[in-house]
Each structure stands twice: as structure tokens, then as C-alpha cells.
C-alpha positions as CSV (number, residue, x, y, z in Angstrom):
1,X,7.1,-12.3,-5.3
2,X,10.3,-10.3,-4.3
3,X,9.6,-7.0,-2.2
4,X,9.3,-4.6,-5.2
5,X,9.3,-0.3,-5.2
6,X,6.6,1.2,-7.4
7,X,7.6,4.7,-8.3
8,X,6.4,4.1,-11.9
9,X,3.0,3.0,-13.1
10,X,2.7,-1.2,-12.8
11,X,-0.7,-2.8,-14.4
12,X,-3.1,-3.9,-11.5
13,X,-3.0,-7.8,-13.2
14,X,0.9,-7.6,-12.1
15,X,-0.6,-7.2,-8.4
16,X,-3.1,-10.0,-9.0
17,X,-0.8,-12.2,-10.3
18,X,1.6,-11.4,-7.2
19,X,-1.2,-11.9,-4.5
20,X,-2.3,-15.0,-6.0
21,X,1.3,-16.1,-5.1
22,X,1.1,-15.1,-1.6
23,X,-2.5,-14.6,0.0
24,X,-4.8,-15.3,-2.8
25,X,-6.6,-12.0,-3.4
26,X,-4.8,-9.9,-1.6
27,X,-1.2,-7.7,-1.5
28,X,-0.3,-5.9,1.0
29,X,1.6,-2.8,0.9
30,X,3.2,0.1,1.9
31,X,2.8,3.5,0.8
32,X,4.9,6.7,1.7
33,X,2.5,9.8,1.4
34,X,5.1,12.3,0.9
35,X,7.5,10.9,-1.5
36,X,4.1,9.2,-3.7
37,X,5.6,5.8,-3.7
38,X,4.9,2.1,-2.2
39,X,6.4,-1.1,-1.6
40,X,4.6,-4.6,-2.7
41,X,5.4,-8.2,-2.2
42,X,6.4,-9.0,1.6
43,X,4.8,-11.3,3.7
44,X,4.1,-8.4,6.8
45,X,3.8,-4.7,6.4
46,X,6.6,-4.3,8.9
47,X,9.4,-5.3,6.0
48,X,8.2,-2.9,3.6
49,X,7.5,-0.3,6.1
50,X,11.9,-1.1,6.7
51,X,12.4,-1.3,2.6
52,X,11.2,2.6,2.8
53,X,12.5,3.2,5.9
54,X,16.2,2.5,4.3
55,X,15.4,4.3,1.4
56,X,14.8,7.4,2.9
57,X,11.3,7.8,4.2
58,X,10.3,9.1,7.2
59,X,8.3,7.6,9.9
60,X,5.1,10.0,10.0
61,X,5.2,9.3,5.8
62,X,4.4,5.7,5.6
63,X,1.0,3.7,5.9
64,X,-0.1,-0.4,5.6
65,X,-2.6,-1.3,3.2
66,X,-4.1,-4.1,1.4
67,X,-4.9,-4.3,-1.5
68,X,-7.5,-6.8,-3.8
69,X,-7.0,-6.6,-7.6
70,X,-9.5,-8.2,-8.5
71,X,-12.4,-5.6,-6.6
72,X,-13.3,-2.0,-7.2
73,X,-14.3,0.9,-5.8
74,X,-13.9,0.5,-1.2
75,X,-13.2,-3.1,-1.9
76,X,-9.8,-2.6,-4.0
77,X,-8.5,-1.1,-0.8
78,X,-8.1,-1.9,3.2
79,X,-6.8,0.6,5.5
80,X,-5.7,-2.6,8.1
81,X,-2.0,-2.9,9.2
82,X,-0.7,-3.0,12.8
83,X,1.9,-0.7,11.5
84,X,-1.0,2.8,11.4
85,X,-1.1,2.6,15.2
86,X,0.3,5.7,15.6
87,X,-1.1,7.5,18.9
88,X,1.6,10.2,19.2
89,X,0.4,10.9,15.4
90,X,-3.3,10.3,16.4
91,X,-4.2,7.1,14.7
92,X,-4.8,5.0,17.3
93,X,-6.1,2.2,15.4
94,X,-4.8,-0.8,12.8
95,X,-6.6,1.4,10.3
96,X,-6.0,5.1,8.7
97,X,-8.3,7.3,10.6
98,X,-8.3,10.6,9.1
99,X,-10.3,10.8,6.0
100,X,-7.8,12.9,4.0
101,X,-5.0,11.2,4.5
102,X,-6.9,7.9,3.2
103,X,-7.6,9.8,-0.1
104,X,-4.0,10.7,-0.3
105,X,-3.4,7.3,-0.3
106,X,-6.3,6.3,-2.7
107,X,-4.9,9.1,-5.2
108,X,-1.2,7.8,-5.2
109,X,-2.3,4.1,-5.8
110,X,-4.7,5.2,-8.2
111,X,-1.4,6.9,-9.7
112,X,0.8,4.3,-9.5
113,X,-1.5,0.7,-10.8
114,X,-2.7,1.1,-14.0
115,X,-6.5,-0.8,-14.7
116,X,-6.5,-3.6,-16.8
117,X,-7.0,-2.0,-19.9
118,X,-4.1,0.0,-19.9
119,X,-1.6,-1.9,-18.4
């Protein structure tokens, strides 16, 4: 799968589909908190983190996720991506630490992947 923007609503079997090409059950992306968009489909989190980074995000906006398709509820989601370790920004860890931040970034993926049935 080609690294791929998603500023629109995609159908969560598209990300299914795409992880199945690279790690199986997983995706891993990117996701900018402040402009409510993410990047899909590269092998690390450090090449999407530079897609969004060239077009136009800031630093302190962006955090690494993986996704599963085919789970729900806490197992759709991983906050795990070298990219969070952040200690000037305290996140200190692979993961997102603070709890509202992580449901900003549930609430814009939620936005952005339609469920099956309405893809």
C-alpha cells in the first residue's frame, strides 16, 4: 500500500485490506491532532510522521498508532510508536500518556474510518 492521507472518511475493510498487505492485522499510522488528519500505509511511523511533517504539521501535532481492523473497542487501537517519546512535551514513553489526548485521537479516527456497514 502507497503512503495515503485521510482527510475524508475511508471504510475500515480499506485498512484491513491494506494491513493484510503489510503486517497482517495491523496498520500503522500517523495522526495530526490539530489539523484532524492521518497518514496510513508506510512501513515505520517515522515516514508518515515526514509525509505530515511536509505537509504542514507541526511537531507537537502528530502521534504513532496502530491500528487492527479487524478488533473493537481498546483492541482497534495501540498507542505504541517510538515517534511519542517526547520528554520536552512530557510523554516519555513509546506510548501516548495523557488520557485526553488519546481520546482526541480515538475521536478523529473514529471520524475519519467508517465501520463496515457504512463504508
Amino acid at each position: 500500500m502507497p503512503l495515503e492521507f485521510v482527510r475524508t472518511k475511508i471504510a475500515r475493510s480499506y485498512l484491513a485490506a491494506a494491513a493484510a498487505e503489510q503486517f497482517g492485522d495491523m496498520i500503522k499510522a500517523v495522526v495530526d491532532v490539530r489539523r484532524k488528519i492521518m497518514v496510513v500505509g508506510a512501513e515505520l511511523h517515522s515516514d508518515e510522521e515526514s509525509a505530515l511533517l511536509g505537509d504542514g504539521s507541526r511537531q507537537e501535532d502528530r502521534w504513532g498508532i496502530n491500528l487492527y481492523p479487524a478488533e473493537d473497542g481498546d483492541d482497534w487501537f495501540e498507542f505504541d510508536s517510538m515517534i511519542n517519546v517526547r520528554p520536552a512535551q512530557g510523554n516519555r514513553s513509546r506510548g501516548v500518556e495523557d488520557a485526553r489526548l488519546q481520546a482526541s485521537i480515538r475521536q478523529i479516527v473514529d471520524d475519519l474510518v467508517a465501520p463496515e456497514s457504512s463504508s
